[in-house]
N, C-alpha and C positions, 0 to 999 in steps of 0.2 A: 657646245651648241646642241650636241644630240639630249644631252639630258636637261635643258631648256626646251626644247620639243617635246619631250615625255612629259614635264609640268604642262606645260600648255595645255596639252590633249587631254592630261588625267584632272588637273587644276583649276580649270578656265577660268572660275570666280576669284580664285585667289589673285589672279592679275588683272584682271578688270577694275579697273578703277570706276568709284562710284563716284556719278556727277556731283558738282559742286555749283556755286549760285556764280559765278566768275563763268563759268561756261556758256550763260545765258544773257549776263548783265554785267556792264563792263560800266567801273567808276574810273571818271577822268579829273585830276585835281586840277582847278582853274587858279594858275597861280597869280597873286598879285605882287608888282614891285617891292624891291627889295624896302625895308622899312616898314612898310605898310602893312598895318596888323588888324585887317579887316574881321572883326564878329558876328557873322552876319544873321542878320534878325527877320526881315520883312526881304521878299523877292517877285518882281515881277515882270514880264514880258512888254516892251514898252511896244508903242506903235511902229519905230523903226525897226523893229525886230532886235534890236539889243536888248541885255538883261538888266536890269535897275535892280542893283543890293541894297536895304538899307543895313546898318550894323548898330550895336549894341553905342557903340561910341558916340551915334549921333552922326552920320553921314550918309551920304547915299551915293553909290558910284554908278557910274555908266560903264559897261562893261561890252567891245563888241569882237566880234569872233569867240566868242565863250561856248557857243555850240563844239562839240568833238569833230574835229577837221577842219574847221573854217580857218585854221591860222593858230599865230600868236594871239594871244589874248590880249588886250587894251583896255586898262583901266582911265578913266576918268572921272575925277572928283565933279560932281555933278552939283549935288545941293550938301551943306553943313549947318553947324549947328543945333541940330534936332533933340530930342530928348528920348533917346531909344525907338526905335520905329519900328514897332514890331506888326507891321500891318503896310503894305504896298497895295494899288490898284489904279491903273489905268484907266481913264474914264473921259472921253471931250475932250481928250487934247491935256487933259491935268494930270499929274500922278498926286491921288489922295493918300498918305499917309496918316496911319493910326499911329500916337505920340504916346508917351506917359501921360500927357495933360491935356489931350486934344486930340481930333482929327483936322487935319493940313490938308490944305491943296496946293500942287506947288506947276508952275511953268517957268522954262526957258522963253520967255518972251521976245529976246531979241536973235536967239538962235545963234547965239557962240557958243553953246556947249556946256552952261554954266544957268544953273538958276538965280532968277532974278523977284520972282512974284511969290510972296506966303501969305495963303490967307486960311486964318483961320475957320474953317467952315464953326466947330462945335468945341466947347472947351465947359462943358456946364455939368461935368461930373470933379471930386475933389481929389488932391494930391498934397501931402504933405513931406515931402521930401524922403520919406520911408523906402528905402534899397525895395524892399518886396510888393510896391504898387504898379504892376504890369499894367496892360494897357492892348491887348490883343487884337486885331482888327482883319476883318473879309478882306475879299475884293465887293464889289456891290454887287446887290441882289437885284431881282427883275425888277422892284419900284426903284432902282438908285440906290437903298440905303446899303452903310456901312455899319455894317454889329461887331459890338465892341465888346469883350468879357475883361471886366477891372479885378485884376487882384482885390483882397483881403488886405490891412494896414498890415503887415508882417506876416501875411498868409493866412491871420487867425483872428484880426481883430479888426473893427471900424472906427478909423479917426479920420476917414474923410467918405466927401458925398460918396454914395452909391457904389462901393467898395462891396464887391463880394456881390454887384449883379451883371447882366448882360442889360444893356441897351442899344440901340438901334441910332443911328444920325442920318437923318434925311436930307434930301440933295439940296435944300432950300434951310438945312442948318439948325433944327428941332431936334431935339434928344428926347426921346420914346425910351423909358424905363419898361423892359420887355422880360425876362426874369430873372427870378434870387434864388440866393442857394449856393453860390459860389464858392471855390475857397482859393486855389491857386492853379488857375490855368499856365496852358502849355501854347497851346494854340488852338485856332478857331477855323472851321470853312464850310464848305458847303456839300453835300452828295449828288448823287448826278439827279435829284428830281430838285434839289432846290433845298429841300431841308435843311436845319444850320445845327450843326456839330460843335463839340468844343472839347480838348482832354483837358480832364482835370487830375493832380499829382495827390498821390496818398498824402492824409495828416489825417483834419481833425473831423469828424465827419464823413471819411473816408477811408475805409479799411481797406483800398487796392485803388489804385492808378485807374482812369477809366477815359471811354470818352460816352459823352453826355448829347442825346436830342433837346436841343433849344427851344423849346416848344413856347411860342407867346401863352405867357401867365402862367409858367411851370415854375414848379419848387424841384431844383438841383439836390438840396440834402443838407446844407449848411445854414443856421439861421444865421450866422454871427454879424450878418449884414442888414438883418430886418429893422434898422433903425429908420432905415429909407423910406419905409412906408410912413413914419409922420410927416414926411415931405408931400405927399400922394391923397389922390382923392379914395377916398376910401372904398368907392366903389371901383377902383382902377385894379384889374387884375386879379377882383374878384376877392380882394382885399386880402389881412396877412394871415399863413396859412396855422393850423394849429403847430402848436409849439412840439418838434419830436423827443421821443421819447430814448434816452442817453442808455447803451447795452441790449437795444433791441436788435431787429432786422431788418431793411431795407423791406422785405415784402411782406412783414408785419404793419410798417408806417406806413404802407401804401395805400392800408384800407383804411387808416385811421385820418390821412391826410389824402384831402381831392386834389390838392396840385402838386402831389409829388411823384414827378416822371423818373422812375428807376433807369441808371446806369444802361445804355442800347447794349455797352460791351465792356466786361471787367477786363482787365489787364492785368492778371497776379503779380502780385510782386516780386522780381529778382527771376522769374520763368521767361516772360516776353515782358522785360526792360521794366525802367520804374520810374522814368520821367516823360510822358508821351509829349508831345510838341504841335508840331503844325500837321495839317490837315487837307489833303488834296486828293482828286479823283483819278482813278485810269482813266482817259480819253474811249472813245467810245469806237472810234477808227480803229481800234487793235494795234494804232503805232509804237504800242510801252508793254505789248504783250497780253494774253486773251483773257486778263480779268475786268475786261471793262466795265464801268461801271460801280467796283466797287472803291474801296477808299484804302488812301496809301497814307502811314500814320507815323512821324518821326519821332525819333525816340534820343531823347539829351545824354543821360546818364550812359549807355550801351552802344551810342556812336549805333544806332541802325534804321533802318524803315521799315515799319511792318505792315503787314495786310491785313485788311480789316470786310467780313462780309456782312450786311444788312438785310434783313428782312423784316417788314411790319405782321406782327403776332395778335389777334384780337387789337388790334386799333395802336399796339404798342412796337417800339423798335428795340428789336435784338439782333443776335448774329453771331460771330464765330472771329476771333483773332488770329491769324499766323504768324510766324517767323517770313521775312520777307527777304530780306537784303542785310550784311552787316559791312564791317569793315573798315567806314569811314573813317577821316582823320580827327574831327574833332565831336562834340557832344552835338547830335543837328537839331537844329530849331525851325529854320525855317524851310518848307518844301512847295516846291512852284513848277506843274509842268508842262513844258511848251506842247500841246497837242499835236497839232499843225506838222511836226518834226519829231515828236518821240522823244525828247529828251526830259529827265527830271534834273531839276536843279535842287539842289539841297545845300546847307553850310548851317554853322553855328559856332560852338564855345566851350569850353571848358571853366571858365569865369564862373564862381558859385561854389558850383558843385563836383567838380569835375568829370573827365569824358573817359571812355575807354579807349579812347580813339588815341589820345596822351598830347594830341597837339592845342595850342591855346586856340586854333581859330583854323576855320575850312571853309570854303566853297568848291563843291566839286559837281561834276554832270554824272548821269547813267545814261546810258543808251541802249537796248535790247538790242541782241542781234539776230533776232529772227527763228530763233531755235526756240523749241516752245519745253520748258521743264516737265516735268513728271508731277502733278502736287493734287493735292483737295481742289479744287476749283470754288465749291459751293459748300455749305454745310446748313443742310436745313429743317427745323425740328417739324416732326408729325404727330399725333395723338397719341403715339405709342413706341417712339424712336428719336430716330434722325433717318433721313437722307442724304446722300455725300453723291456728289460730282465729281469727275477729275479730267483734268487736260487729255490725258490719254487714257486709251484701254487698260482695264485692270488683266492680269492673270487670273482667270478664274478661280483656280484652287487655291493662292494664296488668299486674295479677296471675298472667298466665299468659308474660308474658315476661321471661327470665330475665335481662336487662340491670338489671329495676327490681330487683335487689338484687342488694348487695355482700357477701360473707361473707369474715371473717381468724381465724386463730384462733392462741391464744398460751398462755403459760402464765408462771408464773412460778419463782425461785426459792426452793428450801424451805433458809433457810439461819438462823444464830446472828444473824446482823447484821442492821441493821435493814431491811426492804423489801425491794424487788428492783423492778429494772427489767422492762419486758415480756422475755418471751428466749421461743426455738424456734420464730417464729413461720413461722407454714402459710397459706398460700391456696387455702383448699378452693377446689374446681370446682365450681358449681351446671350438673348436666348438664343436668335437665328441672324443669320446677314444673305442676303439672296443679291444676287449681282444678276443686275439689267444685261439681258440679249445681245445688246453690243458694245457691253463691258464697260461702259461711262459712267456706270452708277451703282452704289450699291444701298442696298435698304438692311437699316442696323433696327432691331428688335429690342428695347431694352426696359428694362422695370426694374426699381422705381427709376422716373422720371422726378426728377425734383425741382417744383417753380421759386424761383429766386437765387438757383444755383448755378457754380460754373460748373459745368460738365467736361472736364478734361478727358480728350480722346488722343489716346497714342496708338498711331497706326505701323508700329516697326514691321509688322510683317508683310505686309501688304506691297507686292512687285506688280511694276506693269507687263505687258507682251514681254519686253526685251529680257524681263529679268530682272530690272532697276528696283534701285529704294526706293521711297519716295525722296522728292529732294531735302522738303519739312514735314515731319513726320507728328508732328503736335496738334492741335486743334485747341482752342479752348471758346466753349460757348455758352453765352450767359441766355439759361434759362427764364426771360422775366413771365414769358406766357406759355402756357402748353395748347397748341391748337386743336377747337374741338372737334374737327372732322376730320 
């Protein structure tokens, strides 16, 4: 005991354990009855406050006590039949389902627990029985509509309608072809001003995993879907963009093509995950913890969630990816969280591709419990740097010296084939970092700054007051604009 005391006093670091993501955010598996092998795809908060899953199978269950505490959890088979329902939304009394072949609206009319009414609102995009024709869908946007991002006929090619764009389906049942460029989405949703997101998975056209601003009458980066414009008025969308060009650069085809909106945020590959998914915001109440506002981004392949920050650069959207949450049991797809209560729902599949997670199928809750981590908070580009925020106070001397972090930054290729390796890669110089007066921020000095690049920052040195790591110690932030003032 006396030489357990000596380490103590002489050691302290050695036995302090460094926080972990379990310390702050706690996952609860929602299990379903025995047999029942639920994939679950679309998820949303119904009016009775239960959960509505749908699943890869074609089902949708009712799900009540599924919040952490409320009990044993209660599945019921709600509505079947479906065609993968990768898209749930509460809306009037209907839950709107996004289909492989359609947007659904569906009720319990008579109120036993069991649907009875399917109508199909929009079914005016194509499918031909092709494993790889997704079908991705919001919740509705402030006019009602439902946006929809359609897979590519096998990720890569066009053998049905409007494969490889996003469109829109109006409350009144019109399909608004809104933009191309696609190749194989993840998932689709919205940021806390309304803007619509979508991630899209590395192949062809896509040298890293990303997610994407939806911008009406933007070009994504994939033409393999432009046959849709002989469908279209030719002045619709400002008509089809020029044809890019195969082993270039994303921000070389930017100048050559006016509707081509670069990637707001790369996701490198095999760094932070390599199949991003569904798409949802932190609550603005601080009930899921203090990044309100920004976007929580599910990841298939790596079973995790990541964080994702936004800021609009000269008129364009960029931002910064972290490491957020990992652990889960199966690959997640879909993420849904109940504001109102702090909880995130998440679940998905191993089906495809498979998960790190090793189980074929999950739904699970997260709940914060009120401790606030150590992390980046914000990361955001200046004329001649970045800026960084952080949940807590930094230590001065570690955060003001510029040893504790490494910055690289890289880009990839914009080419026909699939992926791309890193390539052009830079070693900015960190000259100076000066930490703000009450230690929440620090201002990173660097040159060169490079437009169209991720700028990879590792912050291993960097302690707060207590002493601590940070929890995620990565950053990674795509350069689309450098601001001018």
């Amino acid at each position: 005991m006396k030489y357990l005391k000596t380490l103590t006093c002489l050691f302290p670091a050695l036995l302090m354990a460094e926080p972990t993501e379990s310390d702050y955010y706690t996952i609860t598996p929602i299990r379903p009855p025995e047999g029942l092998h639920p994939e679950t795809s679309g998820i949303d908060i119904g009016p009775d406050g239960a959960v509505y899953v749908g699943t890869r199978r074609g089902d949708i269950y009712r799900i009540t006590n599924a919040h952490p505490g409320s009990g044993e959890p209660v599945w019921n088979l709600w509505a079947q039949g479906l065609h993968e329902s990768l898209g749930l939304a509460w809306r009037d009394g209907w839950l709107w389902a996004t289909q492989r072949a359609e947007v659904t609206k569906i009720k319990d009319k008579d109120g036993d627990g069991r649907a009875d009414i399917f109508m199909t609102v929009n079914d005016h995009w194509g499918i031909n029985g092709d494993y790889h024709e997704y079908a991705f869908g919001t919740r509705h946007d402030r006019e009602g509509n439902i946006w929809a991002v359609l897979c590519l006929t096998g990720s890569g090619g066009y053998s049905s309608d409007f494969r490889g764009w996003c469109v829109r389906v109006t409350p009144d049942g019109k399909m608004i072809p809104t933009t191309s460029g696609i190749r194989s989405p993840g998932g689709i949703g919205f940021n806390a001003l309304g803007d619509v997101f979508y991630c899209d998975n590395q192949g062809l056209w896509n040298g890293s995993s990303c997610v994407k601003h939806l911008a009406p009458g933007s070009f994504q980066g994939n033409p393999s879907g432009w046959k849709a414009y002989e469908q279209l008025d030719e002045n619709l969308l400002g008509g089809r963009p020029v044809q890019p060009e195969s082993g270039s650069r994303i921000n070389t085809q930017r100048e050559r093509i006016k509707q081509f909106v670069p990637p707001a945020v790369v996701l490198p590959h095999g760094k932070i995950g390599q199949s991003p998914t569904g798409i949802e915001v932190f609550p603005k109440n601080g009930k899921f913890g203090p990044f309100a506002g920004q976007l929580l981004v599910g990841e298939q392949t790596h079973s995790q969630v990541n964080r994702v920050f936004l800021e609009k650069v000269n008129g364009v959207y960029q931002g910064a990816a972290f490491h957020f949450l990992s652990g889960f049991e199966s690959g997640n797809i879909g993420v849904r969280i109940d504001a109102d209560k702090g909880v995130l729902f998440t679940g998905g599949s191993n089906r495809g591709w498979g998960a790190k997670g090793g189980k074929a199928f999950d739904l699970e809750s997260v709940s914060w419990n009120g401790k606030v981590p150590f992390e980046v908070h914000e990361m955001r580009a200046r004329k001649d740097g970045f800026e960084l925020s952080f949940t807590q106070a930094v230590d001065a001397k570690t955060a003001g010296d510029v040893a504790s972090y490494q910055l690289e930054a890289y880009t990839y290729i914009y080419q026909s084939g699939y992926g791309s390796p890193v390539v052009d890669k830079v070693n900015p110089k960190i000259d100076s970092v000066k930490v703000s007066p009450d230690g929440r921020a620090v201002r990173l000095l660097v040159s060169p700054l490079t437009k169209g690049h991720v700028h990879e920052l590792k912050l291993n040195g960097v302690k707060n007051a207590a002493g601590e790591s940070l929890l995620h110690k990565v950053a990674f932030y795509t350069l689309n604009e450098i601001p001018k003032g």
